[in-house]
N, C-alpha and C positions, 0 to 999 in steps of 0.2 A: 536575503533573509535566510534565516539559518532553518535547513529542513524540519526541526523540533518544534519551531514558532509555526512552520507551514502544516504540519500533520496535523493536530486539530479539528483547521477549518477544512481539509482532505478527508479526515471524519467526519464531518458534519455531512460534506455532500451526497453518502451514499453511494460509492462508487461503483460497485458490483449491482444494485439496482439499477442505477441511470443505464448502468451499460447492457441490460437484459431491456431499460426502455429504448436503448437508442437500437438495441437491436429489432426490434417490433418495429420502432419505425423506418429503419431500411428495407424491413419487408414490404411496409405500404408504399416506400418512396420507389421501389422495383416494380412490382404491381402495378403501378398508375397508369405505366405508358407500356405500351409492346417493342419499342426500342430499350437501350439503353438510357436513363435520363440523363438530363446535363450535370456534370461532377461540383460546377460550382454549386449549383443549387441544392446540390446533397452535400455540398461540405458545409453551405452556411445553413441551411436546414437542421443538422444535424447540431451545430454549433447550438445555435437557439434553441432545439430541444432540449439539450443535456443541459447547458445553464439556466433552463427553465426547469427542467427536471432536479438537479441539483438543488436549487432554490425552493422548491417545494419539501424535499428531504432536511434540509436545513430549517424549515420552518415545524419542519413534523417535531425534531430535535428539543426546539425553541417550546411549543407546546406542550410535549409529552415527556418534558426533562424531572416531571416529581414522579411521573410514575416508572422512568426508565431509571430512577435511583431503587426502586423497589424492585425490580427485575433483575437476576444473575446474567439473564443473558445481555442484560441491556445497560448495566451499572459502570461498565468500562469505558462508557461515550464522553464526550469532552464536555459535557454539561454537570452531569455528575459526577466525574470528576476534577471539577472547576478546573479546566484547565483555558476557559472559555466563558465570559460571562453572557449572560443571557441576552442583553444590550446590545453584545457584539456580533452572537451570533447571528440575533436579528435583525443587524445591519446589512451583514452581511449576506443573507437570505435576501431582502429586499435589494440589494443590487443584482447578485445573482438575473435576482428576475427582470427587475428592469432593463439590464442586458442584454437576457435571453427575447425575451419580449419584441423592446426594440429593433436588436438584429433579424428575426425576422420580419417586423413592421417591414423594416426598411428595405434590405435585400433579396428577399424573398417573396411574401404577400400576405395581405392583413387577411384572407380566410385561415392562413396558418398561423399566422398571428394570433386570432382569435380564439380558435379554439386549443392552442397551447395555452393560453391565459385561461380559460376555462376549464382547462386540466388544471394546473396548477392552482389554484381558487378551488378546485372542489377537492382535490387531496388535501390541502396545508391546511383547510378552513372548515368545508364542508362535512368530512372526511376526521379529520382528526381531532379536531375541535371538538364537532358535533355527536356527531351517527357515533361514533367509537366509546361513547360516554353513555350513550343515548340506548342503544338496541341491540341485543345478538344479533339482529341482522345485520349488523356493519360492515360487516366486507361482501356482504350482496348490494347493499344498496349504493353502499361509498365505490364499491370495486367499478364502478362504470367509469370514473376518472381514471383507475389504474389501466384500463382495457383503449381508450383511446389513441394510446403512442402510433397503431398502424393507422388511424385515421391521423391524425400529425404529420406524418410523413408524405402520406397520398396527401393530402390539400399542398404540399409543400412541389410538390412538382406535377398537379393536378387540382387547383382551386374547384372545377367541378363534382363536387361529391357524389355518387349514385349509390346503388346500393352496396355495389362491391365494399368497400372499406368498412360500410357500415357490419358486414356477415365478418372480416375481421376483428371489430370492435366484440360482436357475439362473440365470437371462440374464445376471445381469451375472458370476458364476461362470465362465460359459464366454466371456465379452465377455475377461474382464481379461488372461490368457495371452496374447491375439493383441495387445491395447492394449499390455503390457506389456514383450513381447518386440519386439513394432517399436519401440521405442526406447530397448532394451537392444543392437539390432543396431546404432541409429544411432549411440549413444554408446557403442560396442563400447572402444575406447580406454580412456576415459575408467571403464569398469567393468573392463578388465584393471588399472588402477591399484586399485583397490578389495582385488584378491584375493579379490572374494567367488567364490562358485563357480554362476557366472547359467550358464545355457545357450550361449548363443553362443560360449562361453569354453570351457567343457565336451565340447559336442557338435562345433561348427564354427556356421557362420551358416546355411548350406542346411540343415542337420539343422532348423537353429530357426525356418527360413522352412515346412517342411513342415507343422513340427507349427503354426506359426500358420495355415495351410491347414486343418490336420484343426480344430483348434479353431475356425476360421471355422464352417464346417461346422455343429458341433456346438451353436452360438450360433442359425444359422438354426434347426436342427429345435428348441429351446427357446424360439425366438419364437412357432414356431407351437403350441404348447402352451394358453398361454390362450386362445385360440381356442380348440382343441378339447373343452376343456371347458364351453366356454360362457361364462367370464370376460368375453370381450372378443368382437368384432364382426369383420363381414367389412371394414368401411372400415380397421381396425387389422390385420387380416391381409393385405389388401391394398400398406397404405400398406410396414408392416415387408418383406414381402420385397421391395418396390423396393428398401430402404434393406439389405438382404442384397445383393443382385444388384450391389450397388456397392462394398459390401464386401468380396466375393468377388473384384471386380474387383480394386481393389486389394490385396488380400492376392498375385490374381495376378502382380500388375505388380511386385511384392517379391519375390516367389519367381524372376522372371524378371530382376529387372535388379540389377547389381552396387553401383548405386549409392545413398548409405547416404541421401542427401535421400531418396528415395524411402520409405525405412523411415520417416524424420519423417512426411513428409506422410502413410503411411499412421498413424502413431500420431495425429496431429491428428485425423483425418479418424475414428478410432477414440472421439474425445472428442464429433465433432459427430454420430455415428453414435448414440449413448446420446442425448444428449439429445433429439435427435429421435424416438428412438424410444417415451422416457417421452412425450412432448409426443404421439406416436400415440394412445398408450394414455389419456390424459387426457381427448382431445378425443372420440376414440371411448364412453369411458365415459357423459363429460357430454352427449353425443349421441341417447345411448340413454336417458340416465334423462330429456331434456328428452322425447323420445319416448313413452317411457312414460307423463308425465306429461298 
């Protein structure tokens, strides 16, 4: 098949999101155990996430394709620009998933099974369907399907869930509102063309810069959590509130200045903020168990 027929449906999946989810979930799938886990079970774990992931983005696509014709930033996707009919895409979304699904049913384990099904059901449906239509608060209430990828991963080479995965599922819960809304202010235009009913639109933009302060906030005291229970180490509590105290910084510098670059660079700086912080927790981990050892 000629690369031109395949880029499309390569658009549809989201590629640079699945791969920021599949990254969360090798943070849970390392986490899980104090060894190294078994590789097969992180390659088909992973397998089933991202075609579970995929198929969820595919379906948002299928959904949100009359308002992504109103949007500049969102007008060049294969929907609106029929380069894809709607039928197809969501054929193809429903395989996607049934895929991702079943590979893990089968290879893996139905607690990963199930609550990647439950991800994906609450983004494509719950999530975008709904809450997105429904309430400024959409990406607080919907954002708990986007926060689960580290639990995904832990059930995947640890079906017994405790609380650990669950304080990962927090971080990035309380991360996404601040990620999310800084570049819901920058592209504040371009989401009035939408009519959906986001916050900035709703409240005003200072209203939406505050509460990205309070939820800044509320990100730091959920970093320090695996630490306090003994998860994780003083080099990973140390390192994360550097990586807070910068964040604070610039959530300040947004809340102080009018202009909307600023909201960008804090939303970027909100994408290099996460990985970093999983990359804390990793190095910390494999630190201690080399120690151990």
């Amino acid at each position: 098949m000629h690369l031109t027929a395949v880029q499309p449906y390569l658009d549809l999946c989201k590629l640079k999101v699945v791969a920021l989810m599949l990254l969360c979930a090798w943070v849970g799938m390392l986490l899980a155990t104090p060894d190294v886990p078994s590789i097969q079970l992180m390659a088909l774990g992973s397998l089933g996430i991202g075609l579970a992931s995929a198929s969820g983005a595919a379906l948002n696509h299928v959904i949100d394709r009359h308002i992504d014709a109103r949007m500049q930033r969102t007008q060049t996707r294969p929907l609106p620009q029929h380069k894809l009919s709607a039928q197809h895409a969501l054929l193809f979304a429903i395989s996607l998933g049934i895929m991702g699904i079943g590979l893990l049913a089968s290879t893996v384990n139905l607690t990963a099974a199930g609550w990647t099904l439950a991800t994906l059901l609450g983004y494509g449906l719950v999530y975008t369907a709904l809450l997105k239509r429904l309430t400024p608060q959409n990406i607080v209430i919907g954002g708990l399907s986007g926060a689960l990828p580290p639990l995904l991963g832990w059930a995947c080479i640890n079906p017994n869930l405790g609380s650990e995965p669950w304080l990962l599922v927090l971080i990035i819960f309380a991360w996404t509102p601040p990620h999310f809304w800084a570049l819901a202010i920058a592209k504040i235009k371009d989401y009035e063309k939408s009519q959906l009913p986001m916050l900035p639109i709703t409240h005003g933009i200072q209203y939406t810069k505050l509460n990205i302060i309070l939820y800044t906030w509320l990100l730091v005291a959920a970093t320090g959590l695996p630490f306090a229970i003994g998860m994780l180490g003083l080099p990973y509590l140390i390192g994360s509130q550097l990586l807070n105290l910068k964040f604070i910084h610039w959530t300040w510098r947004l809340y102080r200045s009018p202009h909307p670059h600023i909201a960008h660079q804090t939303f970027i700086f909100s994408i290099k903020y996460l990985i970093a912080l999983f990359a804390l927790m990793l190095i910390d981990h494999f630190a201690d168990a080399l120690y151990l050892a």
